[in-house]
PDB file of N, CA, C and O in Angstrom, chain B, residues numbered from 101:
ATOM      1  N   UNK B 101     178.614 213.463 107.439  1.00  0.00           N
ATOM      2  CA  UNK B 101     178.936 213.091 108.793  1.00  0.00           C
ATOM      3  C   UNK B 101     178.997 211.581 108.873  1.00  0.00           C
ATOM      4  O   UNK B 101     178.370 210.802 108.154  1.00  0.00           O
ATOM      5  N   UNK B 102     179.716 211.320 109.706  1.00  0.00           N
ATOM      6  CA  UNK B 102     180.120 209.803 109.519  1.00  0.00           C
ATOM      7  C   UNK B 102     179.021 209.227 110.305  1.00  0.00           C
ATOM      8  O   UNK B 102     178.344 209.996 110.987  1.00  0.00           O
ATOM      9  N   UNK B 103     178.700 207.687 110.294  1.00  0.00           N
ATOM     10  CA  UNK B 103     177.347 206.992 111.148  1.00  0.00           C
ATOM     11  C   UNK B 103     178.243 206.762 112.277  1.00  0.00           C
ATOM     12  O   UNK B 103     179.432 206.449 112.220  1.00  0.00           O
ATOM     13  N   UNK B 104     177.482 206.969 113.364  1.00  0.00           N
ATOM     14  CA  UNK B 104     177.799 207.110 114.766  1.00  0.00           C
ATOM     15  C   UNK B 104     178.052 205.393 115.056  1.00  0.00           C
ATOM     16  O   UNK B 104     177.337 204.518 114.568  1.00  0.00           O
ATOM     17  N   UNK B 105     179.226 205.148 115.952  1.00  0.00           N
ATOM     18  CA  UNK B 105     179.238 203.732 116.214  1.00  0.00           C
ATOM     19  C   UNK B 105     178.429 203.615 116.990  1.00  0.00           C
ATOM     20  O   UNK B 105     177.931 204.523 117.656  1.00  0.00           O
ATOM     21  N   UNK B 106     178.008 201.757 117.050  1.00  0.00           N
ATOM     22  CA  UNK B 106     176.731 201.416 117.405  1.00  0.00           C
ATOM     23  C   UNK B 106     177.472 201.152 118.854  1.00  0.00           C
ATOM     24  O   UNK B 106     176.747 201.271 119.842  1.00  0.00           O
ATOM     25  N   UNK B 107     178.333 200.936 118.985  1.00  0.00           N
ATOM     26  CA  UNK B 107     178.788 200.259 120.526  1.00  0.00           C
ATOM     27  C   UNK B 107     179.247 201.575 121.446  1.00  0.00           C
ATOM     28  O   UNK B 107     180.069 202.292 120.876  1.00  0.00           O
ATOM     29  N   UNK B 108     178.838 202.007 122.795  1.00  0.00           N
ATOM     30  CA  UNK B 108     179.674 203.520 122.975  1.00  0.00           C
ATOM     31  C   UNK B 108     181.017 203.288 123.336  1.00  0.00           C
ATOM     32  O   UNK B 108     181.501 202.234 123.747  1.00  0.00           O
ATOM     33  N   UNK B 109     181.656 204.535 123.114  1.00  0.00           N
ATOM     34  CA  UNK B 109     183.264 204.538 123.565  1.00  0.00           C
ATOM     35  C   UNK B 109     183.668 204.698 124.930  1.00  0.00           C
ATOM     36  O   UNK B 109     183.608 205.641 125.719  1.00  0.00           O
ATOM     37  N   UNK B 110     184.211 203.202 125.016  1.00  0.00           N
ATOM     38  CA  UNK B 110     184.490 203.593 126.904  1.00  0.00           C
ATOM     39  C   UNK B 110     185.197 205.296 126.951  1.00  0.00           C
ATOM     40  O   UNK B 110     184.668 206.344 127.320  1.00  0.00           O
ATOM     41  N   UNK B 111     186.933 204.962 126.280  1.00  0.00           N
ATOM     42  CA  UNK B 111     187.698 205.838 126.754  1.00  0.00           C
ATOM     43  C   UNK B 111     187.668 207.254 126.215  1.00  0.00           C
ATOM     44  O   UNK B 111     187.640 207.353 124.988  1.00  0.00           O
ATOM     45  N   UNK B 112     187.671 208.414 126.968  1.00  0.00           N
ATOM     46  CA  UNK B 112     186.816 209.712 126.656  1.00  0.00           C
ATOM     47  C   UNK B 112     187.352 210.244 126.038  1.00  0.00           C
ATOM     48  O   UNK B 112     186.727 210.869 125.182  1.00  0.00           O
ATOM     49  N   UNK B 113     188.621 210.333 126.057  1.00  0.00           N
ATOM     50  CA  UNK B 113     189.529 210.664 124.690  1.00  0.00           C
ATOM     51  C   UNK B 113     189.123 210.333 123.666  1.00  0.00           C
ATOM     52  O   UNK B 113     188.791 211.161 122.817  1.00  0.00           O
ATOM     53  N   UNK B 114     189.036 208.904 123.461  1.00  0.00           N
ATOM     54  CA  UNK B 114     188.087 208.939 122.374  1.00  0.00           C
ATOM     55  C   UNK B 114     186.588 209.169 121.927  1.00  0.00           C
ATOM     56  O   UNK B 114     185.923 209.400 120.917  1.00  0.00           O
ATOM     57  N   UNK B 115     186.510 209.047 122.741  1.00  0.00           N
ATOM     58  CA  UNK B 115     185.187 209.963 122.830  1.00  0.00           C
ATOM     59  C   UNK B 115     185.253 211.025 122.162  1.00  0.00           C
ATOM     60  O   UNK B 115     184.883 211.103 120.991  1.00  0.00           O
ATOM     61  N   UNK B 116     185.875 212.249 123.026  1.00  0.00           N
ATOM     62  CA  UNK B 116     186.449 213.354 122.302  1.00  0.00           C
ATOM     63  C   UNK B 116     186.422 213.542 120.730  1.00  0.00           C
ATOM     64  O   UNK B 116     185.735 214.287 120.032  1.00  0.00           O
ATOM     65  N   UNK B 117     187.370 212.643 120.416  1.00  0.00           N
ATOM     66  CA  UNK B 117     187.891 212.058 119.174  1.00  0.00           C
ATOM     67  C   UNK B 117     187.363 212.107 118.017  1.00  0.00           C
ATOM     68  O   UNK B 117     187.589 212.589 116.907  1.00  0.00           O
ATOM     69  N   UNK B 118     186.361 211.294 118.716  1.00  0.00           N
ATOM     70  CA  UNK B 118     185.325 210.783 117.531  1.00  0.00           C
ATOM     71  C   UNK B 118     184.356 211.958 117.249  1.00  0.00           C
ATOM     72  O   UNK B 118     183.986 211.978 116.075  1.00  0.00           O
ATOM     73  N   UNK B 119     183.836 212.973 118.055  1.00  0.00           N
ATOM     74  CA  UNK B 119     182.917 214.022 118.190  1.00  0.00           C
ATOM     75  C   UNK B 119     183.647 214.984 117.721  1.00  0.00           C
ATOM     76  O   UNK B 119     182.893 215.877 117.336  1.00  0.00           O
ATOM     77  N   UNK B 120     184.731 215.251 117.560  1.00  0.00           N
ATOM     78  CA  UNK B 120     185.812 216.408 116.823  1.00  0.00           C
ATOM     79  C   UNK B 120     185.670 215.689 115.358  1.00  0.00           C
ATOM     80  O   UNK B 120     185.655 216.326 114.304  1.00  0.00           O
ATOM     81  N   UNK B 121     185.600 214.734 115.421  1.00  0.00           N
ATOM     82  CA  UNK B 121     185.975 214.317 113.866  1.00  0.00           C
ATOM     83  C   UNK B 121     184.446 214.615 112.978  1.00  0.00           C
ATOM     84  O   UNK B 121     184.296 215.127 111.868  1.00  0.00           O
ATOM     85  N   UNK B 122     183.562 214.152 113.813  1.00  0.00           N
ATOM     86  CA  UNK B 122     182.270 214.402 113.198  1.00  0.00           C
ATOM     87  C   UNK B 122     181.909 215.997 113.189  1.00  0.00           C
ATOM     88  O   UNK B 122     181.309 216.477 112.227  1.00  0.00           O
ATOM     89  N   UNK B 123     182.298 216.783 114.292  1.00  0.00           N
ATOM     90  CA  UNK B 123     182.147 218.294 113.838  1.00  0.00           C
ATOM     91  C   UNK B 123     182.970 218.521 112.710  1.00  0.00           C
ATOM     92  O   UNK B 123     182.360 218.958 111.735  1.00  0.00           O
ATOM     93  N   UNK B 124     184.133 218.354 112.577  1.00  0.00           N
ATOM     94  CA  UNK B 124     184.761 218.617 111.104  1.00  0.00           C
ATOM     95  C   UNK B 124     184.515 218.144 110.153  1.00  0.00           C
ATOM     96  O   UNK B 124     184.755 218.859 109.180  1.00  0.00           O
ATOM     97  N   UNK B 125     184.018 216.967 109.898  1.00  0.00           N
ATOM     98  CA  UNK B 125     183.385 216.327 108.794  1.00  0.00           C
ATOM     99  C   UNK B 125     182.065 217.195 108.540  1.00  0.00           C
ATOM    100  O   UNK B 125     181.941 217.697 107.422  1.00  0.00           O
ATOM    101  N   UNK B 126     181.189 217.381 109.386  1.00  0.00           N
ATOM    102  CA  UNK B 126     179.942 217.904 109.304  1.00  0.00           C
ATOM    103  C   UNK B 126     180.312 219.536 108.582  1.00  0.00           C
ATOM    104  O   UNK B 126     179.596 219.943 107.667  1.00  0.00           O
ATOM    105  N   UNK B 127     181.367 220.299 109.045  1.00  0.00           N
ATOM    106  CA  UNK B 127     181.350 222.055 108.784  1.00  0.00           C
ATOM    107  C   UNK B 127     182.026 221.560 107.900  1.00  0.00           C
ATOM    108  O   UNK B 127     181.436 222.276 107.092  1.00  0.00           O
ATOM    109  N   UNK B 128     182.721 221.001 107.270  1.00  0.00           N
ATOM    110  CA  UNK B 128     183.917 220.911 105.934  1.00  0.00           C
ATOM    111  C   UNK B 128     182.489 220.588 104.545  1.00  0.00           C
ATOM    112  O   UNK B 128     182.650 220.825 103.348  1.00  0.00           O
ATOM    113  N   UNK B 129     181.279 220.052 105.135  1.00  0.00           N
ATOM    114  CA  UNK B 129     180.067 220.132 104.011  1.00  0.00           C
ATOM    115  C   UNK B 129     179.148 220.929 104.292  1.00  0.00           C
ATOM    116  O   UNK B 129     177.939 220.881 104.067  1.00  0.00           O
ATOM    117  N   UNK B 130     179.667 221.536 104.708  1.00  0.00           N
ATOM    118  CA  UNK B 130     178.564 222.413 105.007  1.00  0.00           C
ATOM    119  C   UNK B 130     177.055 222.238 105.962  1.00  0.00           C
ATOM    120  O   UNK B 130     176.205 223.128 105.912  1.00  0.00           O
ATOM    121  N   UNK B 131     176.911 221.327 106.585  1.00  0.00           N
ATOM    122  CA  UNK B 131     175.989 220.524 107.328  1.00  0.00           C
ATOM    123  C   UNK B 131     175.746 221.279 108.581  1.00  0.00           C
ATOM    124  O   UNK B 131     176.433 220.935 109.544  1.00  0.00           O
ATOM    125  N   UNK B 132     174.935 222.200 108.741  1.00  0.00           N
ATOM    126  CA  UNK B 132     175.277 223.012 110.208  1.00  0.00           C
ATOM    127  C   UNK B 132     174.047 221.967 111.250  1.00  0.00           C
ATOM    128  O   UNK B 132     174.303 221.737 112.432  1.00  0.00           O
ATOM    129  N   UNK B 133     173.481 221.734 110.954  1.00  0.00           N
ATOM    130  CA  UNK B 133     172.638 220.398 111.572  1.00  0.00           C
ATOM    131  C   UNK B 133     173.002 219.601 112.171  1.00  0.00           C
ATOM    132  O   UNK B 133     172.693 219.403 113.346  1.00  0.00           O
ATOM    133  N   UNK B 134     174.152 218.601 111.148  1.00  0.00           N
ATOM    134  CA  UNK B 134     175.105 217.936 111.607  1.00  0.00           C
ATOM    135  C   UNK B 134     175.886 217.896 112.699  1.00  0.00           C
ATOM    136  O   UNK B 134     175.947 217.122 113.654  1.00  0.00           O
ATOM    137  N   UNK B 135     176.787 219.390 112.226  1.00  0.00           N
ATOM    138  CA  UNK B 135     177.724 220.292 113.220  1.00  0.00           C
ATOM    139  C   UNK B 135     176.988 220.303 114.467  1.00  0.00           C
ATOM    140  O   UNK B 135     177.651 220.068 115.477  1.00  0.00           O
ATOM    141  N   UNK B 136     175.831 220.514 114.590  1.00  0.00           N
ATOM    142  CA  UNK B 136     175.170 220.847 115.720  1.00  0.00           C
ATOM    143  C   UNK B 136     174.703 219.380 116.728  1.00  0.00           C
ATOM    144  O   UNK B 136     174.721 219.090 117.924  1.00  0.00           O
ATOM    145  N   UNK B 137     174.444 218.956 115.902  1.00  0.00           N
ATOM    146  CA  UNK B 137     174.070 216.912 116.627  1.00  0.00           C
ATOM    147  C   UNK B 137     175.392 216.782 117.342  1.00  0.00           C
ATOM    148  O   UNK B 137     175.609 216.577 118.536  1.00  0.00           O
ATOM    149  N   UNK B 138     176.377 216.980 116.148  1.00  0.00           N
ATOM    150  CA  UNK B 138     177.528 216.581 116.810  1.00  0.00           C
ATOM    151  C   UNK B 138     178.088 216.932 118.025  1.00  0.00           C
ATOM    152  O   UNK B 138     178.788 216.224 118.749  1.00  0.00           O
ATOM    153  N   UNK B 139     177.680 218.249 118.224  1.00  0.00           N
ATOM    154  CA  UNK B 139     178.649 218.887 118.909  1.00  0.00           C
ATOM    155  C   UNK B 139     177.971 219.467 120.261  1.00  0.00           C
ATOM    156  O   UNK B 139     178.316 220.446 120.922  1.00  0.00           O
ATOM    157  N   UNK B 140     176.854 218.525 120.479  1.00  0.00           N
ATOM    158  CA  UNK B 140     175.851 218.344 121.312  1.00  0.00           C
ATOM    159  C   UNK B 140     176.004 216.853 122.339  1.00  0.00           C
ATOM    160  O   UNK B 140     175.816 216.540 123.515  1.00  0.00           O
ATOM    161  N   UNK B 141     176.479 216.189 121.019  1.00  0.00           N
ATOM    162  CA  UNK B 141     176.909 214.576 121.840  1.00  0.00           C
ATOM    163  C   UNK B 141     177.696 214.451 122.609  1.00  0.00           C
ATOM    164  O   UNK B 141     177.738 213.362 123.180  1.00  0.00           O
ATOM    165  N   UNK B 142     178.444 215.250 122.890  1.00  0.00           N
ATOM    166  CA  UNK B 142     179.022 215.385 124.254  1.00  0.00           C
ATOM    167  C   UNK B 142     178.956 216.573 124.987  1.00  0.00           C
ATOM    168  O   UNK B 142     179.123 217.688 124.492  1.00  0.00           O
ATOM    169  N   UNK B 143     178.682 216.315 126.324  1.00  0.00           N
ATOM    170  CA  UNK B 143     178.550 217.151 127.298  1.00  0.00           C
ATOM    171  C   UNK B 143     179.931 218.312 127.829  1.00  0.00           C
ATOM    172  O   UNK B 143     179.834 219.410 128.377  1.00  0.00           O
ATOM    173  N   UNK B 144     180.980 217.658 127.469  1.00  0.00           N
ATOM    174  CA  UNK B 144     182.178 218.341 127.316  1.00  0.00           C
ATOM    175  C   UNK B 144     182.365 219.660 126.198  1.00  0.00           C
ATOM    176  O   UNK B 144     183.507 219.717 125.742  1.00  0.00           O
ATOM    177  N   UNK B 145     181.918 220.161 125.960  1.00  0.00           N
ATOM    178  CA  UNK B 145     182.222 221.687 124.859  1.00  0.00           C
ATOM    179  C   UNK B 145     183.352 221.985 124.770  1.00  0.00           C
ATOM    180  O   UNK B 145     183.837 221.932 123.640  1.00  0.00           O
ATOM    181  N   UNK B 146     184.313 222.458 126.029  1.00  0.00           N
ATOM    182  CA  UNK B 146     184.979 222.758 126.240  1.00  0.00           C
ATOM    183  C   UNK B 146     186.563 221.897 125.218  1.00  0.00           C
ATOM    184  O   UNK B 146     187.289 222.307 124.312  1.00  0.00           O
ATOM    185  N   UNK B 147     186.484 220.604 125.995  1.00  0.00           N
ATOM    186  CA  UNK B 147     187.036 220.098 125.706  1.00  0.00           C
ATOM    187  C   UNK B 147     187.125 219.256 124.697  1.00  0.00           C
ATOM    188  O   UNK B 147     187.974 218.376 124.556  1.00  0.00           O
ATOM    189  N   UNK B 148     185.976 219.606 123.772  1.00  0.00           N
ATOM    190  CA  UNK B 148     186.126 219.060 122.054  1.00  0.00           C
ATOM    191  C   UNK B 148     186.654 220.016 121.387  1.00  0.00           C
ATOM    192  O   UNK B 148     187.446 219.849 120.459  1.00  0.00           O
ATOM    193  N   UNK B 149     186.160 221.363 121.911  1.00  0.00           N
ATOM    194  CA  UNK B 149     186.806 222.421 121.591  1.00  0.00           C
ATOM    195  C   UNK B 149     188.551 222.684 121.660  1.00  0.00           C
ATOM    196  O   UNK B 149     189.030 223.454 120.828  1.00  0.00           O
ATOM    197  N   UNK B 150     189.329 222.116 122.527  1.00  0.00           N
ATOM    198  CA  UNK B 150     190.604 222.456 122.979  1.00  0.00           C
ATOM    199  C   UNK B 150     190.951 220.974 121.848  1.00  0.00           C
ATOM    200  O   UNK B 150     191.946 221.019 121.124  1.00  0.00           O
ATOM    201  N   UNK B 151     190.347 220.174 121.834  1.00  0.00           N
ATOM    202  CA  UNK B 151     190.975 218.903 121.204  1.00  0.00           C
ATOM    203  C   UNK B 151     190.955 219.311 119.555  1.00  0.00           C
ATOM    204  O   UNK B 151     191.980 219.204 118.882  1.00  0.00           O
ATOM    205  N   UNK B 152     189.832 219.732 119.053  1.00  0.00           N
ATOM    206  CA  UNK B 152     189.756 220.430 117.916  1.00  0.00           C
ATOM    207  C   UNK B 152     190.839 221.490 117.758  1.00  0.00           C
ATOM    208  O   UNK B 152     191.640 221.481 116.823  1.00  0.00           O
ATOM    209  N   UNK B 153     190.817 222.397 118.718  1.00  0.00           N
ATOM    210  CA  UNK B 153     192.159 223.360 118.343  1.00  0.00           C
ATOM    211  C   UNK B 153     193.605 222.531 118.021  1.00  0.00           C
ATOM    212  O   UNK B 153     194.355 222.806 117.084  1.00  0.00           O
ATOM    213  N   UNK B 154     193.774 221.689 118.796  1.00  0.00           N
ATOM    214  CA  UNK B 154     194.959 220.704 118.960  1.00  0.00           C
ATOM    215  C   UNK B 154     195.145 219.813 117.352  1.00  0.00           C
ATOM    216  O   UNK B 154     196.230 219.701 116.781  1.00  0.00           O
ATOM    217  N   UNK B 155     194.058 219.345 116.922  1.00  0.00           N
ATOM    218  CA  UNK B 155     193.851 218.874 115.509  1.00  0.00           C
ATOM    219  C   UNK B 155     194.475 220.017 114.751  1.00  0.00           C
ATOM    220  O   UNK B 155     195.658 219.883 114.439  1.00  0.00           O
ATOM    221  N   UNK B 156     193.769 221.255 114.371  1.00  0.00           N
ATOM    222  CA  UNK B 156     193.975 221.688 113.456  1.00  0.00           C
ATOM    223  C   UNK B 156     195.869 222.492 113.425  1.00  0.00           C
ATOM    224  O   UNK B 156     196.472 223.093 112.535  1.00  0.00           O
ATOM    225  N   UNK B 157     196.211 222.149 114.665  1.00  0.00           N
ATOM    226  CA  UNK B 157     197.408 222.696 115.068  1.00  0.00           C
ATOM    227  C   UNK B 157     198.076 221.952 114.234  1.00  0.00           C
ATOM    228  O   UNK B 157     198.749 222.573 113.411  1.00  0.00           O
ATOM    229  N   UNK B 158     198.100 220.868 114.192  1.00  0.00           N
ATOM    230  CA  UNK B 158     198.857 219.844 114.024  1.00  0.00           C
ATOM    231  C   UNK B 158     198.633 219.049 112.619  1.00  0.00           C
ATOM    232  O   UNK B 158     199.276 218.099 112.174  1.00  0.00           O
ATOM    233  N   UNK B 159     197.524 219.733 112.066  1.00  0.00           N
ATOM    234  CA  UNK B 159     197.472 219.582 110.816  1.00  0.00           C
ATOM    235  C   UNK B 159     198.042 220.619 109.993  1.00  0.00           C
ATOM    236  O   UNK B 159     198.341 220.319 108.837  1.00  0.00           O
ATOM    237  N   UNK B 160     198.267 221.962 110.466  1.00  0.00           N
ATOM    238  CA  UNK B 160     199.153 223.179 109.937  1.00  0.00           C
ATOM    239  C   UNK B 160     200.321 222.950 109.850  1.00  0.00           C
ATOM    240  O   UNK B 160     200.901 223.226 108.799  1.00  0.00           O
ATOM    241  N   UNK B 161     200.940 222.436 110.825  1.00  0.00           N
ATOM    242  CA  UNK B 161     202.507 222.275 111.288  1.00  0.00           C
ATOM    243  C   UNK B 161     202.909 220.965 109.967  1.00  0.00           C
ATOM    244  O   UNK B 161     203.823 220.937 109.144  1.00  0.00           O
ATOM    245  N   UNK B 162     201.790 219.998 110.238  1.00  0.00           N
ATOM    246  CA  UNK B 162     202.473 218.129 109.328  1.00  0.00           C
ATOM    247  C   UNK B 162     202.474 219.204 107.367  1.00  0.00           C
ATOM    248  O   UNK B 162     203.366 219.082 106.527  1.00  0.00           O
ATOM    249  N   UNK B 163     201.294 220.049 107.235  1.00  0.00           N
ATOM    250  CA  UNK B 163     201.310 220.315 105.829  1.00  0.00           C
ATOM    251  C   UNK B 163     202.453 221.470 105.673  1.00  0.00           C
ATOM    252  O   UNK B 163     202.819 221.595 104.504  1.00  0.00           O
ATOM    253  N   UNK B 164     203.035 222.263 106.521  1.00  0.00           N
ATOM    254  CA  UNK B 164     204.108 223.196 106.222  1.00  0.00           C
ATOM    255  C   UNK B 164     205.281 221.934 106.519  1.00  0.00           C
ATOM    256  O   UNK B 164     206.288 222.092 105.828  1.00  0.00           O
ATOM    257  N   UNK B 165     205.306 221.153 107.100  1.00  0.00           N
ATOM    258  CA  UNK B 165     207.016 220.325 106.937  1.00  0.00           C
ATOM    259  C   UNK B 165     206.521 219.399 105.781  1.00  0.00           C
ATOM    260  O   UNK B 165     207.180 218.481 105.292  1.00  0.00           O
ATOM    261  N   UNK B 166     205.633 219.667 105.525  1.00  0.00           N
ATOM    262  CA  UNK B 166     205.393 218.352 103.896  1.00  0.00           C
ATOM    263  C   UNK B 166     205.499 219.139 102.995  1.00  0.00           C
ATOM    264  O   UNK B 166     205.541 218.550 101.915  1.00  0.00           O
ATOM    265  N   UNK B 167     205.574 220.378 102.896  1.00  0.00           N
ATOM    266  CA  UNK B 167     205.857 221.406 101.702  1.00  0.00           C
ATOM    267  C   UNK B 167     207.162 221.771 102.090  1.00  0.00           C
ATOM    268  O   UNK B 167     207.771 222.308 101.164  1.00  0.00           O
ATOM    269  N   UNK B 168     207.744 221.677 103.040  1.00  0.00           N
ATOM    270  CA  UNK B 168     209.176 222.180 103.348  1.00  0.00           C
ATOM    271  C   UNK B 168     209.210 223.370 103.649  1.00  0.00           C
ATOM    272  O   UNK B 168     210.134 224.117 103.325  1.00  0.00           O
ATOM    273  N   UNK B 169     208.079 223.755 104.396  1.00  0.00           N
ATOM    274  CA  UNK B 169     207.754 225.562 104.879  1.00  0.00           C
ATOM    275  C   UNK B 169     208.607 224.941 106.371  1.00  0.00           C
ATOM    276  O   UNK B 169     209.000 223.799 106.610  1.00  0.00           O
ATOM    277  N   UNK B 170     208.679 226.050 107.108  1.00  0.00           N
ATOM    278  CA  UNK B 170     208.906 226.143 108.244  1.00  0.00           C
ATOM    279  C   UNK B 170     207.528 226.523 109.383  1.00  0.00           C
ATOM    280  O   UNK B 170     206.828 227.498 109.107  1.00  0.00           O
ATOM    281  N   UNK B 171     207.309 225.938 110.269  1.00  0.00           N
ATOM    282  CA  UNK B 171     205.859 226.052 110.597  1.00  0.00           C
ATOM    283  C   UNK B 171     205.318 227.576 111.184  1.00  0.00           C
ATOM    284  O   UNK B 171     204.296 228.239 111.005  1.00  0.00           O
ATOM    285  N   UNK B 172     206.587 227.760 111.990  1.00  0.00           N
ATOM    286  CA  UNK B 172     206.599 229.349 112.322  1.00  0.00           C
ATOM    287  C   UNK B 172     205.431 230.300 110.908  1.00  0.00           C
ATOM    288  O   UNK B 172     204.362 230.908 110.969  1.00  0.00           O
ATOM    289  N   UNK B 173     206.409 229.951 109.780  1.00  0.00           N
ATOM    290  CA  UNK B 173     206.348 230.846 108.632  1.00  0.00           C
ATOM    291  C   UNK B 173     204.318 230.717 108.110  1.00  0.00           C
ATOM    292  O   UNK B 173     203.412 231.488 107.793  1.00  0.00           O
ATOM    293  N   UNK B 174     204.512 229.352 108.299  1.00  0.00           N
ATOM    294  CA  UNK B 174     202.870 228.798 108.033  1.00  0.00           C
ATOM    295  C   UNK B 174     202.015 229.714 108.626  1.00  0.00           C
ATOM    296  O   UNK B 174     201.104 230.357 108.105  1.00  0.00           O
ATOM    297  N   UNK B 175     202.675 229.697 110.563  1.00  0.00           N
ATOM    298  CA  UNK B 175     201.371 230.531 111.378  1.00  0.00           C
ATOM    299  C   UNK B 175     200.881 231.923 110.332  1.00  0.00           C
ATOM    300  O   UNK B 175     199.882 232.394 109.788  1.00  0.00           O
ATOM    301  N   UNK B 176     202.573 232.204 110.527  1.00  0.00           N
ATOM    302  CA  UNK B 176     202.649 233.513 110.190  1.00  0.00           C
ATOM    303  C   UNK B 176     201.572 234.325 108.626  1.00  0.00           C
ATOM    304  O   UNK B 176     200.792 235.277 108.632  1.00  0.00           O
ATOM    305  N   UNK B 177     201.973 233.517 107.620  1.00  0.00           N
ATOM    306  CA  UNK B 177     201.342 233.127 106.532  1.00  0.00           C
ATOM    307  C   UNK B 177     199.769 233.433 106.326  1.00  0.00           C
ATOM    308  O   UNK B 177     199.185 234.220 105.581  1.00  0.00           O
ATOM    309  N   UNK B 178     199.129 232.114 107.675  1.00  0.00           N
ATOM    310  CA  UNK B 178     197.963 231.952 107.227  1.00  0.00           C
ATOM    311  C   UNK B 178     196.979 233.490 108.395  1.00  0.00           C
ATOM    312  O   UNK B 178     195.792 233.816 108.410  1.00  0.00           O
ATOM    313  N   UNK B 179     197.823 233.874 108.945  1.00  0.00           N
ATOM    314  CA  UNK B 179     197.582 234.839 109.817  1.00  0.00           C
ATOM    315  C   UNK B 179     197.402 236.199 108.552  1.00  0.00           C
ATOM    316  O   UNK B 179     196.297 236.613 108.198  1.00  0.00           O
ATOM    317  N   UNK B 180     198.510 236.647 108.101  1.00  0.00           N
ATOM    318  CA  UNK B 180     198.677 237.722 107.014  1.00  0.00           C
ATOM    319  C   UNK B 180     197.373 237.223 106.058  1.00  0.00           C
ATOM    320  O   UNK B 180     196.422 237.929 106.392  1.00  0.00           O
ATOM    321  N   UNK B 181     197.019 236.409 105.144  1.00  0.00           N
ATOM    322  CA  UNK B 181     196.278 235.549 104.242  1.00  0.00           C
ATOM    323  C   UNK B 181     195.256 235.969 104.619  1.00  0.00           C
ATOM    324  O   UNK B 181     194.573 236.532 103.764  1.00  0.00           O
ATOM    325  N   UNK B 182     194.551 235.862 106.437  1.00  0.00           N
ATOM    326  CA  UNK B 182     193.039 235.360 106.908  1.00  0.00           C
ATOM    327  C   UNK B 182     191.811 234.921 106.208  1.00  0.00           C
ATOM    328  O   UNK B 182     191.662 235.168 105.012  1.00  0.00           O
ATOM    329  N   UNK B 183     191.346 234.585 106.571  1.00  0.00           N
ATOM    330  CA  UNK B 183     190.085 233.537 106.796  1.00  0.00           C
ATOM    331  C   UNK B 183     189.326 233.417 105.365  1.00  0.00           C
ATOM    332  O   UNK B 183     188.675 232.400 105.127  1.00  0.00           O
ATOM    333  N   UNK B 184     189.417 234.446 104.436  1.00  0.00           N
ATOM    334  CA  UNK B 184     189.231 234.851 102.717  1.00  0.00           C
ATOM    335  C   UNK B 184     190.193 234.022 102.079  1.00  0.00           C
ATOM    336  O   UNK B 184     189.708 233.732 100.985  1.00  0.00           O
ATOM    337  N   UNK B 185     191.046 233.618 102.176  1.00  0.00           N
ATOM    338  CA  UNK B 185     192.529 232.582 102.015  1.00  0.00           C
ATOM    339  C   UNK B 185     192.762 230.993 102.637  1.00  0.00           C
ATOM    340  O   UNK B 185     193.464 230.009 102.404  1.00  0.00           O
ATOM    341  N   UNK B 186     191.940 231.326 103.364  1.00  0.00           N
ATOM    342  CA  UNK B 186     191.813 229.430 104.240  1.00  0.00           C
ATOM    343  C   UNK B 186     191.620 228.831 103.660  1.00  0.00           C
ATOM    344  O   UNK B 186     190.653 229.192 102.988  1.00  0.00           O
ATOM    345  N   UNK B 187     192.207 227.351 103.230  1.00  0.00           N
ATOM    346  CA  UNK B 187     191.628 226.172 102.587  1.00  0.00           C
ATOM    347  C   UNK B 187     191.700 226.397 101.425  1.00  0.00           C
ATOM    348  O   UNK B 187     191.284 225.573 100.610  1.00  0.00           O
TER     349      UNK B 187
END
């Protein structure tokens, strides 16, 4: 998990931001501790949650047009594949 900046973040977006990035950093090592600090530091759930969905959207879509998949095909793909196949 990354060290928390020392100064806080005015704008809440980033805010957001930064607390999505540290939940994914934290579950990508396995750190459920982490995951959990993190995802505690903001009072918003909801909406780290919708910003997180929005990340990983958009990290599916940039790696199927960087392989030259079609993104449709990706959903489709990692849907058939599930969660035994992720990553």
């Amino acid at each position: 998990m990354s060290v928390p900046t020392e100064k806080p973040v005015e704008d809440p977006t980033q805010e957001l931001f930064h607390t999505a990035l540290d939940m994914a950093q934290a579950a990508k090592a396995g750190n459920v501790s982490g995951w959990l600090a993190a995802r505690y530091q903001s009072g918003r759930l909801e909406d780290v949650a919708f910003l997180l969905s929005q990340m990983l959207g958009v990290l599916i879509e940039n790696g199927a047009v960087s392989r030259g998949v079609h993104p449709a095909d990706v959903w489709r793909e990692l849907r058939d594949r599930g969660v035994d196949d992720f990553g």
